[in-house]
N, C-alpha and C positions, 0 to 999 in steps of 0.2 A: 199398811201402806207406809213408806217408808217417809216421804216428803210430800204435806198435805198444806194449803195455805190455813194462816190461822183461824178462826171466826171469833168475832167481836161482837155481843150486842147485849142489848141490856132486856130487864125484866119487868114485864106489867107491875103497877102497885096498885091496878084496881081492886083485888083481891086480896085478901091477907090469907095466909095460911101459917100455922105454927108444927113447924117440924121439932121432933125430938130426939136426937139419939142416932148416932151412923147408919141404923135400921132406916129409918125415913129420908133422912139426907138421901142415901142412895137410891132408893125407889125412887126419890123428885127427879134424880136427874134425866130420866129421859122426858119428863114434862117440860122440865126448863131447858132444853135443846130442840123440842120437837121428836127426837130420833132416839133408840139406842144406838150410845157411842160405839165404835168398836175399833178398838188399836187408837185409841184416843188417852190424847192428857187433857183433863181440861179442869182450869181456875174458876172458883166463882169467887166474887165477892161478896162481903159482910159488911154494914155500916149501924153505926149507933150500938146502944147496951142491948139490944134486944136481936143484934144479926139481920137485919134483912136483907135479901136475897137483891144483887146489884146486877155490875156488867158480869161475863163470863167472856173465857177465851179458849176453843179448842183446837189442838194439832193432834196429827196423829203423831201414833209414838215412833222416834227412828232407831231404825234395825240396828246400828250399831251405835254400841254403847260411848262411842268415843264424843258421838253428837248430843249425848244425852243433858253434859253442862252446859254447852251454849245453847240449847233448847230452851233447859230452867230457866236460866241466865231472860232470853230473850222473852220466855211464856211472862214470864214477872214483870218484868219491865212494861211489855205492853199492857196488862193488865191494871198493874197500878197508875202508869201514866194514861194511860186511859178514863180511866175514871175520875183522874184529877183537871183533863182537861172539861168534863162536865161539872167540874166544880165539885164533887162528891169522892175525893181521894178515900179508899175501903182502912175499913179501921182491922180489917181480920181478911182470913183468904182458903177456902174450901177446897181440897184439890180430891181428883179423882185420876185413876188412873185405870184404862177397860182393855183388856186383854181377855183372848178365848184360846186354852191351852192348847199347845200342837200337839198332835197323833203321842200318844203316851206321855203326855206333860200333865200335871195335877195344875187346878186351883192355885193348891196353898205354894207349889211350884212357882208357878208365873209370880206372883206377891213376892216372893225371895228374889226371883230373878228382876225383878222390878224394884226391890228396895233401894237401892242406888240412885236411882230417877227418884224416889219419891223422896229420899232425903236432900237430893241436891235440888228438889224444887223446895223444898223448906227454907234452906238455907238462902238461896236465892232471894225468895220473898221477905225473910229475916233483914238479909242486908238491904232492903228499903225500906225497914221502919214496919215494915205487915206480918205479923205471927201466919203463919196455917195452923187455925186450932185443929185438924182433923186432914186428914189424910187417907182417903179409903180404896182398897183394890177392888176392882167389879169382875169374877173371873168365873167360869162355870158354873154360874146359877147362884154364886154364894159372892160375900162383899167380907174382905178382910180387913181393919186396922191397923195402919203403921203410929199411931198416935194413942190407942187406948192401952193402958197395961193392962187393963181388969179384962183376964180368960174369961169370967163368968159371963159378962155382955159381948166380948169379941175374944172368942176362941181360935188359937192358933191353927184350926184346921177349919177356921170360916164362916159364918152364920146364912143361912139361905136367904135367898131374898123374899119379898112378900109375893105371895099367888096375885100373877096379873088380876089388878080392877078393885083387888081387896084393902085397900090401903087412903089412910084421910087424904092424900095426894089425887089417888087414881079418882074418887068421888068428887074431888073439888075439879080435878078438870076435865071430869065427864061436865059437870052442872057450867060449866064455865066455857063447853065446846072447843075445849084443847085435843087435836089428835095427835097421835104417834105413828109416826110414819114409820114403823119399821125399823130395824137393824141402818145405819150409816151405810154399811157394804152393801146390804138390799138396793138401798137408792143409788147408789152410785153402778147398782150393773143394769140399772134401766138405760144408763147414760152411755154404755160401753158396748161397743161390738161381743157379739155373743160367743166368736168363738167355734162357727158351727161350717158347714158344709158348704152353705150360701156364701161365707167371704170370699171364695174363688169367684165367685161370677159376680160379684160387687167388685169387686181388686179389676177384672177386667173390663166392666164398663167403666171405673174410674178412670182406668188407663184411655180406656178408647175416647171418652166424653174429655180429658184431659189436653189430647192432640189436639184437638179443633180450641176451647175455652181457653184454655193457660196463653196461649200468644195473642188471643185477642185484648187481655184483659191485661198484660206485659206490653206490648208493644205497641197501644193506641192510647192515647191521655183521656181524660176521664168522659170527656166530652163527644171524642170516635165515636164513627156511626157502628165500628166493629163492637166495643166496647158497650155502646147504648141498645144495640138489636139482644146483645149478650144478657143485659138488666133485664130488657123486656121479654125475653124469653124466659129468663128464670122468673120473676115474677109471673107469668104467667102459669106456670106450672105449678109455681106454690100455691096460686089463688082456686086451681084446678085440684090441689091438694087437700084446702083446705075444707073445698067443698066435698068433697070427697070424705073426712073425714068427721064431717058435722052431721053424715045422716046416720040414724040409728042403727047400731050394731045387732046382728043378732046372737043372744047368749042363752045356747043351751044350759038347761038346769048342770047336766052331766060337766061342764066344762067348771063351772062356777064351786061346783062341789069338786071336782080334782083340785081344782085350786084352792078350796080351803081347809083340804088334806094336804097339801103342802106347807103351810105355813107349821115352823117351829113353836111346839108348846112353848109357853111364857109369854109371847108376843102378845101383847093387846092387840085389838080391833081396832080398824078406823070405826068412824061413825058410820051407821049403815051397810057395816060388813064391807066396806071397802077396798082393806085390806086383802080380803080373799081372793081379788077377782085382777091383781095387779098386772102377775104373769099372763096371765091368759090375754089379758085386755093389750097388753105390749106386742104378742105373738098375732093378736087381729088386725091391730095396726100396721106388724110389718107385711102383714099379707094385701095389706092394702097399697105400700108402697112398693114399684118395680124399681130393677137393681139402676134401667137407662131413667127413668125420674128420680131417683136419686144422687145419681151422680150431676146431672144437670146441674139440678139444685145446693147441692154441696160447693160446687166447684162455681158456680154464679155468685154463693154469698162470700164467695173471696176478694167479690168488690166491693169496697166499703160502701158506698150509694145502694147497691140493692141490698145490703144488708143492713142499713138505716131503714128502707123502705120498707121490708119487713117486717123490721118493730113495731111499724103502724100496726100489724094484729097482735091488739096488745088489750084488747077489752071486749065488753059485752059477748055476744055468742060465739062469735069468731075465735076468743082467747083461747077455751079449751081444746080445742082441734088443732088451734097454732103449736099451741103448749106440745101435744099431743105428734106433733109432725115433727116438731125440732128434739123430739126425744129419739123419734124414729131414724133423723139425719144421723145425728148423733152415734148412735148403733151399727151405722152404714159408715164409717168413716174406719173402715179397716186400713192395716200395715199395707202399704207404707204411707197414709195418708189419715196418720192420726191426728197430725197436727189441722188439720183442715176443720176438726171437731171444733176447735175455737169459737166460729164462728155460730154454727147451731146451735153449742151447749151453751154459749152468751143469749141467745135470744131464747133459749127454753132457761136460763136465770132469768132473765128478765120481766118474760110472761108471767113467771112464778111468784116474782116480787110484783109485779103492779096489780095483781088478782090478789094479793095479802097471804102468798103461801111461802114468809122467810125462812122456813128450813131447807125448803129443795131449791130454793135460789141460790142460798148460800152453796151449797151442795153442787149444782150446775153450775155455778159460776168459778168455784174452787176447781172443780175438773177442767172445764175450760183455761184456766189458768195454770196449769198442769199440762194443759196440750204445749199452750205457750203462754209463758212467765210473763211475755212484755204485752200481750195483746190488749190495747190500748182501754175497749169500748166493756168487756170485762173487770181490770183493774177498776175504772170507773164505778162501775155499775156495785163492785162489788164492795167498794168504799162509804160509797153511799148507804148501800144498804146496813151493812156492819155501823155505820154513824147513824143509825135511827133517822133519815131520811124521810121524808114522804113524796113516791114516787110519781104523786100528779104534777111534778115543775116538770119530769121529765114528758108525762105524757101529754103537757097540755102544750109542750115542745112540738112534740109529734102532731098533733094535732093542728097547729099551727103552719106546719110544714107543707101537710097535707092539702091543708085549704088554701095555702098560698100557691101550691103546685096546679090546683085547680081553678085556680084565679085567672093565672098566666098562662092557663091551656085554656081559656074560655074567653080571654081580652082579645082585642081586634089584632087580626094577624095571625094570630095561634088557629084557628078554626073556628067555624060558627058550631059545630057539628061534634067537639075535640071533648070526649068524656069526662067528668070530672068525679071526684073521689065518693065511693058508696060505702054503704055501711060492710062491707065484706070487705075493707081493705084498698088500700092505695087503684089509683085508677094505674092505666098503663100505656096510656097516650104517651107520647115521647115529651121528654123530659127537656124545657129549653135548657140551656149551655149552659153551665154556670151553676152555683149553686143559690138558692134563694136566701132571703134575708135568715128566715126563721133558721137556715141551716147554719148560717154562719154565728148567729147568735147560740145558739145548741152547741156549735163546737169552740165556741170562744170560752162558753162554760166550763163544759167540762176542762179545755186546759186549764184554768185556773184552778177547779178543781183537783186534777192532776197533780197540779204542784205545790198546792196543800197538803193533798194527802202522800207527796215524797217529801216532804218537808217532816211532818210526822212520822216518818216511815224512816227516818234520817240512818236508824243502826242496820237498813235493808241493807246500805252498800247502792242508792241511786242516786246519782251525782247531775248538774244540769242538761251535762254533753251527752249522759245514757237517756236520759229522759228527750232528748229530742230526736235521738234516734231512733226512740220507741214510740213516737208521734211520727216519724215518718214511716216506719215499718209499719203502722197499721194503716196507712194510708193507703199499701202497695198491697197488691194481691201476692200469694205466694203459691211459689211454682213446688212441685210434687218432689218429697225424697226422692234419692237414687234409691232404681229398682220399681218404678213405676215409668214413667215419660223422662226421655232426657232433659233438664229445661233449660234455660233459655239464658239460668243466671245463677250464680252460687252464694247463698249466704252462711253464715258463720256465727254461731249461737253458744256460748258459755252458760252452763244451767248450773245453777248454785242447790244445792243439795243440804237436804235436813230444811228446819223451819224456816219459813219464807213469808214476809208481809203480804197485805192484799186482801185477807177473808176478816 
């Protein structure tokens, strides 16, 4: 992947573990990202005489070489000032670099073709005061050193890595309930259109669902009864979704066991065999969404209110099926309406983070922002999370919202009779005019947040006058590329290429 948002976060230190030797280092690193990287740089830090394991920062690596010093340049920068703004600036700095050779390329190939990146990350990190004692390439099964001279420990043709679950790492975070989610690319093609036979007839109800939605949701202010019947309809489908999704699947033995013939030797298990059953369980799910409930709901969460409203399935039983549906939207958001993905892949990061799953939020929330760079409610989400956060301000937001929205559908005037919010999600009584207190305090937040985190972000290149045009752009629904529905308005979008702040 050529331009991947960065990620930022840091490391438990309820556990101690002592690594030894670039052998260990490398096997830790899919523990301490959650995933195996792939087409990834990523920094860790080191602090005190003894190394411990700090923030870390991953991008994937960019295809041309020419982006590779302002990559360094920028991977450095955020990672040491990062940690200094926690008060803990790294005394040392761990870099990895994961590549899987192309059709006739070796191992020890990509390491050559990669030495260039891993010395202008040294030097990088050098010029702010931070050694990289070690440097190691992760490439077909084996981990090379740019840093060790001794052939005997790190041979020029590459040392294998440790047999998945064998290793002091893989036992400490079995006993410790750390999973591995899989290959990085694994995850990310749960989030992407498949690719398959079915985008034709998804491409067409988006178009068809798009003539009636797009003008109502462009042409009425937020408050239109065209605009508000449009929330309630999507909401309702989702709610109709969600139940749908909550009831027990059935999973032939046969399906379970192709599935965990498919995964690549080396891979660890989730807990539970989890891992095995991921494709399949994706491919039940789409079978559960149609192409015209899809598009519905795709093209509904393009207004910011119902995609606020949304969020509310963000806990207890409801979470995994929500989780579970915005992966599926997500999937459904074929050419030319990729950008539409924004929206579901935020609220499947979000799900992910407020249930305590930070790798695949990071992960959805990075792609989402890859749909679009500026989309407001993502950057957020995804700031927070990278700054070790804790998600209940946001949901006790939400939850606030909800009760308030119940309050004033249940107060005299609104109906004696007028639903109010259940445990399966936002009620769908019409919505008074306006937005409520709790909404506006929630969005008062986050800008402030916002422009902390572009404040910090300062070498992104986002200045006061982009940042409010990227509060008003998520404000607004957006109408379908050319080559789907004509629409209604033209916007104009400069995308900045190679590393990008935000993860």
């Amino acid at each position: 992947m050529n331009a991947n948002h960065h990620e930022s976060h840091g490391l438990s230190t309820s556990r101690q573990i002592t690594l030894r030797g670039p052998a260990e280092l490398a096997d830790a690193l899919p523990f301490m990202l959650g995933f195996h990287p792939s087409d990834s740089v990523v920094l860790v830090a080191l602090h005190g005489e003894r190394g411990r394991f700090g923030g870390r920062v991953r991008v994937g690596i960019p295809r041309s070489p020419r982006e590779w010093s302002a990559t360094a340049d920028y991977l450095a920068e955020c990672l040491v000032e990062g940690c200094g703004r926690r008060g803990d600036r790294p005394d040392a700095i761990v870099a990895f670099l994961c590549q899987e050779p192309a059709p006739g390329e070796t191992g020890r190939r990509v390491t050559e073709r990669l030495r260039p990146l891993a010395q202008r990350l040294r030097t990088a990190c050098g010029a702010l005061d931070v050694p990289v004692l070690e440097a190691l390439c992760i490439s077909d099964g084996l981990y090379f050193s740019y840093c060790c001279p001794d052939t005997r420990c790190c041979p020029p043709d590459g040392t294998p890595l440790a047999l998945s679950g064998t290793s002091v790492m893989a036992a400490s975070a079995a006993y410790a309930g750390i999973q591995v989610r899989g290959t990085l690319k694994d995850m990310e093609a749960r989030l992407k259109p498949r690719g398959t036979d079915g985008d034709a007839v998804q491409r067409a109800a988006l178009n068809e669902a798009a003539t009636v939605i797009v003008p109502r949701l462009l042409d009425t202010p937020a408050s239109g009864l065209g605009r508000q019947e449009t929330r309630e309809t999507t909401l309702a489908v989702v709610r109709s979704l969600i139940d749908r999704f909550s009831r027990p699947p059935e999973c032939p033995a046969t399906d379970a066991e192709a599935a965990r013939s498919a995964i690549p030797a080396g891979l660890p298990l989730l807990a539970g065999g989890a891992a095995t059953g991921t494709a399949t369980a994706d491919a039940r799910d789409d079978e559960l969404l149609t192409p015209d409930e899809a598009a519905t709901v795709i093209l509904g969460l393009q207004d910011r209110d119902t995609r606020d409203r949304a969020a509310e399935w963000m806990e207890g039983p409801e979470a995994l099926p929500a989780l579970r549906l915005w992966r599926a939207l997500s999937r459904r958001c074929v050419a030319p309406y990729e950008e539409y993905a924004a929206a579901p892949l935020t609220l499947a990061g979000w799900v992910a983070w407020s249930t305590g799953d930070e790798p695949s939020a990071r992960v959805a929330l990075g792609l989402a922002l890859e749909a679009d760079p500026e989309y407001l409610f993502a950057r957020l989400l995804h700031q927070a999370c990278n700054e070790g956060l804790d998600p209940e301000s946001l949901r006790d937001c939400l939850r606030k919202e909800r009760d308030a929205r119940g309050a004033a559908e249940t107060a005299p005037g609104q109906g004696a009779h007028a639903p109010g919010p259940t445990a399966d999600g936002p009620d769908l009584a019409r919505v008074p005019d306006g937005p409520t207190r709790a909404r506006q305090q929630a969005r008062q937040a986050a800008r402030r947040t916002t422009r902390q985190a572009g404040r910090r972000a300062n070498g992104a290149g986002r200045g006061p006058a982009r940042a409010a045009a990227t509060r008003r752009r998520d404000e607004e629904p957006r109408p379908p590329r050319t080559g789907a529905v004509r629409p209604t308005r033209t916007r104009t979008r400069t995308r900045r290429r190679g590393a990008r702040s935000g993860e």
